[in-house]
TIDOKE-895932 format. One record per residue (C-alpha): chain; z negated, y negated, x negated; residue number from 1. Coordinates in steps of 0.2 Angstrom, whole numbers, padded with zeros to 4 digits. Layout:
<recs>
 chaine    c3    c2    c1 num
      A     Z     Y     X NUM
...
</recs>
This chain:
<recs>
 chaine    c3    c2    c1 num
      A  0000  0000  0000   1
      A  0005 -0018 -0006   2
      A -0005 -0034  0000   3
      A -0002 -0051 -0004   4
      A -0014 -0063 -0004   5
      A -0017 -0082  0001   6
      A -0028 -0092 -0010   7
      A -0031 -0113 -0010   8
      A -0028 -0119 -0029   9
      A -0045 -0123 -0033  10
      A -0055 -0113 -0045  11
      A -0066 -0107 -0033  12
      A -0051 -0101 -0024  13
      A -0046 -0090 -0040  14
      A -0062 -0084 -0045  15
      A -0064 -0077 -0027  16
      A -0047 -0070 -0025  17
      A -0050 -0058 -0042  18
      A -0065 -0053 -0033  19
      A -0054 -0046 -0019  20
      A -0042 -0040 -0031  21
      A -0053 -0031 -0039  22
      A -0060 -0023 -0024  23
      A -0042 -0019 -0015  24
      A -0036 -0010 -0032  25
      A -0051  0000 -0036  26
      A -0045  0009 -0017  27
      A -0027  0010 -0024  28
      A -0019 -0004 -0018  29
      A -0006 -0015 -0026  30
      A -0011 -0032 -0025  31
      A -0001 -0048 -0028  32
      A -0011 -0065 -0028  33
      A -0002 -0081 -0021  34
      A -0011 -0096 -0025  35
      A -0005 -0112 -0013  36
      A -0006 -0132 -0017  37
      A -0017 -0138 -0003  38
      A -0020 -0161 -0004  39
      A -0036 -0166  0001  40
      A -0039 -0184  0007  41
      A -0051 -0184 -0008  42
      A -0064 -0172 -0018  43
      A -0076 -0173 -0004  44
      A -0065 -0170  0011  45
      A -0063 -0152  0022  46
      A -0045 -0143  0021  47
      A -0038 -0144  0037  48
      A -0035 -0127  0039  49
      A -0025 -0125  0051  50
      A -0011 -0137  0045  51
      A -0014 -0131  0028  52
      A  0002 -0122  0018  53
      A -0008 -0106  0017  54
      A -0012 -0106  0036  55
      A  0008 -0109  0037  56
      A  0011 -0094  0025  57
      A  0000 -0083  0034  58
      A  0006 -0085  0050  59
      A  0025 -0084  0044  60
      A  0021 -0066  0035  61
      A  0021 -0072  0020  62
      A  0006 -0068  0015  63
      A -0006 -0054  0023  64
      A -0023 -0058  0018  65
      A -0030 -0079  0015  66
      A -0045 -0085  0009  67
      A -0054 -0099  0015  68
      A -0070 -0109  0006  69
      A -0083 -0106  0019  70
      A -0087 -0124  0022  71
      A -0068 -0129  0026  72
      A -0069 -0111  0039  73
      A -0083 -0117  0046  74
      A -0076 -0134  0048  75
      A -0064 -0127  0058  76
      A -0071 -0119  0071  77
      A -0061 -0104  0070  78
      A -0072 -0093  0076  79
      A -0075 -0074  0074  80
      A -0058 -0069  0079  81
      A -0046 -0074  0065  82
      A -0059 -0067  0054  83
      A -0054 -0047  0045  84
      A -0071 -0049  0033  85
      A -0083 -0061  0027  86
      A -0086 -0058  0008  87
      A -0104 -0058  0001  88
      A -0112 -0076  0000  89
      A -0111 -0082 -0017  90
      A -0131 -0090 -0021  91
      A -0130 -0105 -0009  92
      A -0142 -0118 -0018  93
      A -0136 -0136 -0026  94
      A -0140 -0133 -0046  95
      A -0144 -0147 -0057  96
      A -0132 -0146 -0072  97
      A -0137 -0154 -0089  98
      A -0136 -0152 -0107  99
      A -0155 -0161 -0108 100
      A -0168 -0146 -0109 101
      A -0181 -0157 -0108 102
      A -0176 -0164 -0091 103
      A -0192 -0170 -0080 104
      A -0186 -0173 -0061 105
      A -0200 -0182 -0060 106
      A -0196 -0195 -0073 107
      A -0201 -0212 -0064 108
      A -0200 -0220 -0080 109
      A -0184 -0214 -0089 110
      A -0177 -0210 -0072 111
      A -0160 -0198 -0075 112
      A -0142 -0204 -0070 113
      A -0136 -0189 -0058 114
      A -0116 -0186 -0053 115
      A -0117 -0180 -0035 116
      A -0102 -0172 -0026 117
      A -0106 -0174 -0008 118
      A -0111 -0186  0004 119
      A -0124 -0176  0009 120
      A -0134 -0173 -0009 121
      A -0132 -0193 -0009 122
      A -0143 -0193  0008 123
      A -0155 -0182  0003 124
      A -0160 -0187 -0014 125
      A -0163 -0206 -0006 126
      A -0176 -0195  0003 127
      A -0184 -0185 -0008 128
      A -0177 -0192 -0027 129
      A -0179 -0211 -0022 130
      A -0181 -0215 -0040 131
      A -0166 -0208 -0049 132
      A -0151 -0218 -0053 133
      A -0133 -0209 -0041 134
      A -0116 -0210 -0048 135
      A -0104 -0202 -0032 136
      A -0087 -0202 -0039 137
      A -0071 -0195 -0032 138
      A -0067 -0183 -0047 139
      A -0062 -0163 -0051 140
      A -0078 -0153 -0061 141
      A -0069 -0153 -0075 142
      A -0070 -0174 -0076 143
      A -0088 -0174 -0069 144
      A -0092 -0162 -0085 145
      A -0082 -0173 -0097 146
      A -0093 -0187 -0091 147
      A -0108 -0175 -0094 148
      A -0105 -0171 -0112 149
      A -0099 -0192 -0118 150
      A -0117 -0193 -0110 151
      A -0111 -0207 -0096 152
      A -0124 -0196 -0085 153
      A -0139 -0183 -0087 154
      A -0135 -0174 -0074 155
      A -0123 -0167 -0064 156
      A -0127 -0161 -0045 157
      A -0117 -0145 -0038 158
      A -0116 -0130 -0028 159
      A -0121 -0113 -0036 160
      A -0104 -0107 -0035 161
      A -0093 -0122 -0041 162
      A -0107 -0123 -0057 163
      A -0102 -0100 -0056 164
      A -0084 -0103 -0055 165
      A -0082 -0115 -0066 166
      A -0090 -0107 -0081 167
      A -0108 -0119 -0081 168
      A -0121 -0107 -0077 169
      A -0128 -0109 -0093 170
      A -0131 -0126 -0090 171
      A -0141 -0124 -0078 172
      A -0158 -0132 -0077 173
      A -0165 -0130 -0060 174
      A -0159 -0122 -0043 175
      A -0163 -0135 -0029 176
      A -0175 -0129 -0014 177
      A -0165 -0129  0002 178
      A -0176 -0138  0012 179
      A -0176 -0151 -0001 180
      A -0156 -0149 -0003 181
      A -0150 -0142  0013 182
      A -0131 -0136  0009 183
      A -0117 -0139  0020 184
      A -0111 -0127  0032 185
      A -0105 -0112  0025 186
      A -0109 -0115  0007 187
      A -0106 -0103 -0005 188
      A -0096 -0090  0008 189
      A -0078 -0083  0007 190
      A -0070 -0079  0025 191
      A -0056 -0067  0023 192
      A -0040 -0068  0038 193
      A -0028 -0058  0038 194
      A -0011 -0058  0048 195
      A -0007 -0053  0065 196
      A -0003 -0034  0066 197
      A -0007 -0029  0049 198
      A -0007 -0011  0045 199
      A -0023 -0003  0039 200
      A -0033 -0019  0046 201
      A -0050 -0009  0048 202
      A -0048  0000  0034 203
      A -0048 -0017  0022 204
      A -0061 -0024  0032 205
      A -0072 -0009  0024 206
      A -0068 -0012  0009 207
      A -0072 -0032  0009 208
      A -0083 -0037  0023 209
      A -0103 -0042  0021 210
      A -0111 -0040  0036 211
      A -0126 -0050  0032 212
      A -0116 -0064  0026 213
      A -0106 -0065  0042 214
      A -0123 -0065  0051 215
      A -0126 -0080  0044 216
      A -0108 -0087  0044 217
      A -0109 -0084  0064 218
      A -0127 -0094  0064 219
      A -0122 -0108  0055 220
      A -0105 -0109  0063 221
      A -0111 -0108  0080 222
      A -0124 -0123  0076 223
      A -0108 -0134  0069 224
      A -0100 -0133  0085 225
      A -0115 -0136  0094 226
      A -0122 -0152  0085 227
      A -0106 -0162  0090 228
      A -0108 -0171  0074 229
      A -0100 -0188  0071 230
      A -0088 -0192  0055 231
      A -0103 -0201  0049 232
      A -0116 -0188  0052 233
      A -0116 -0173  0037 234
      A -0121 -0156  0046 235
      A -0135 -0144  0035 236
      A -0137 -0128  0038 237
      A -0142 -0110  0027 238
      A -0146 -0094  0037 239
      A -0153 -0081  0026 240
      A -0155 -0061  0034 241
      A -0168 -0050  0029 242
      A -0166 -0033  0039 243
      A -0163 -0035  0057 244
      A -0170 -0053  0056 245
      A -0159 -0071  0053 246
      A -0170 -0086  0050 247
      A -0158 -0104  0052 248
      A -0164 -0119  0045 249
      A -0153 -0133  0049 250
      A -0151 -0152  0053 251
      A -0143 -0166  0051 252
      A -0143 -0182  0041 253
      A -0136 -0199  0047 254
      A -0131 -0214  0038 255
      A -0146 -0225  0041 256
      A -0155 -0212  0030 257
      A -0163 -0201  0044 258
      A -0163 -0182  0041 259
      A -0169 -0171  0055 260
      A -0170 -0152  0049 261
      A -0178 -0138  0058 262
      A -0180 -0120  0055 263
      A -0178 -0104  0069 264
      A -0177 -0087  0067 265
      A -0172 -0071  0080 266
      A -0162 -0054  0079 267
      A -0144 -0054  0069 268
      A -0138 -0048  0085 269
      A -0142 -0063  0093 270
      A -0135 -0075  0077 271
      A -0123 -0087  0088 272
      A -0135 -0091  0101 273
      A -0148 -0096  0088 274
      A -0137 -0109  0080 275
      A -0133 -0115  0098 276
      A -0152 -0117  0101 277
      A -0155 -0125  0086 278
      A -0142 -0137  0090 279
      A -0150 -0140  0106 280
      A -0168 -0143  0097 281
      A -0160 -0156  0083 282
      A -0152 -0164  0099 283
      A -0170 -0167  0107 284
      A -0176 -0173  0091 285
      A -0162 -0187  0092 286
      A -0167 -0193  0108 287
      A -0185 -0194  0106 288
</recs>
């Protein structure tokens, strides 16, 4: 059997795409990887998915399997059935990136220079990191960590698996609490499609697909929908699954600097509805 497979031509995109490679051809599959030019408005905006080149491919036969960055997925609202297998969640947690070992969050006197890449870490260290000194430019990794080494900052801010997939895990000096640095949506996951009609469907969905991970993605999905965000609003959410049990913390943080997060947890059977009710409980925060 032969598969080609969709990836955006980011990185991330590539590092994930050998992953499934590397699990399609240990079941004796031929696979051939595609990698399509996706433009983003900037660094920090979701791919429209479904006006991408790669949703185009897909839909046209020309590739059989895509791969979408979980936060863009979510974004989408897509839903469960475009989904063949959600892959297992990459560590979700912002890391703080620096080539200083004797870095001291704390700092209120020598306070550090941070590059942030997202709105939201930008919101959330006013909150809880007042002191510390924000660049947020509109640059590629690669640019930020530049920067990094001619010592312009001390620090860059990212996602566990940009920092993984870019090489920089041993720059790392701290992985950030979610509750103090909720992640987006979808942080960190993989979400597999596949075209219509494709042969052997269930069998590659065996062969890829995370249950646990696609508890959480249906959480944090469903809470997206539900919150009816604004543009200006960043949406946070991390489910995590232990057993038969998902636990959801999730908010939202607005542009006056007001972050509401809450945390719920119920069966994984029951992973959608959760994130609607949480929805429904940061909602009633809003008003009061």
């Amino acid at each position: 059997m032969r598969v080609k497979v969709g990836f955006v031509d980011q990185k991330a995109g590539l590092a994930q795409a050998l992953k499934v490679k590397e699990a399609l051809v240990q079941n004796e599959i031929v696979v051939e990887l595609i990698e399509c030019k996706e433009k983003r408005a900037s660094l920090f905006s979701f791919l429209d998915i479904k006006t991408s080149e790669l949703w185009g491919k897909l839909d046209r036969a020309e590739v059989d399997l895509a791969l979408w960055d979980g936060t863009d997925y979510v974004r989408a609202g897509l839903g469960q059935f475009y989904r063949l297998a959600t892959l297992k969640r990459q560590d979700p947690r912002d890391v703080l990136i620096s080539l200083d070992e004797t870095y001291d969050l704390d700092n209120f006197a020598n306070p550090w220079r941070i590059e942030l890449c997202a709105r939201r870490q930008s919101r959330m260290m006013n909150r809880y990191f007042p002191h510390l000194i924000q660049h947020v430019r509109d640059e590629e990794v690669p640019l930020k960590f530049e920067k990094l080494k001619k010592r312009f900052v001390d620090g860059l801010l990212l996602p566990y698996s940009v920092a993984q997939n870019h090489g920089l895990q041993s720059y790392i000096l701290r992985k950030i609490k979610p509750h103090m640095f909720t992640p987006a949506l979808g942080q960190g996951i993989t979400v597999v499609t596949s075209r219509k009609n494709m042969p052997q469907r269930d069998d590659l969905q065996l062969m890829l697909h995370h249950p646990s991970t696609d508890y959480a993605l249906q959480a944090e999905t469903a809470f997206g929908q539900a919150i009816q965000a604004t543009e200006a609003d960043d949406v946070l959410g991390l489910a995590t699954v232990i057993s038969d049990t998902i636990s959801l913390t999730a908010g939202l943080a607005n542009p006056a600097g007001d972050i509401w997060i809450d945390t719920l947890s119920g069966n994984v059977a029951e992973a959608a509805d959760l994130g609607e009710k949480m929805a429904a409980q940061i909602k009633s925060k809003l008003t009061n």
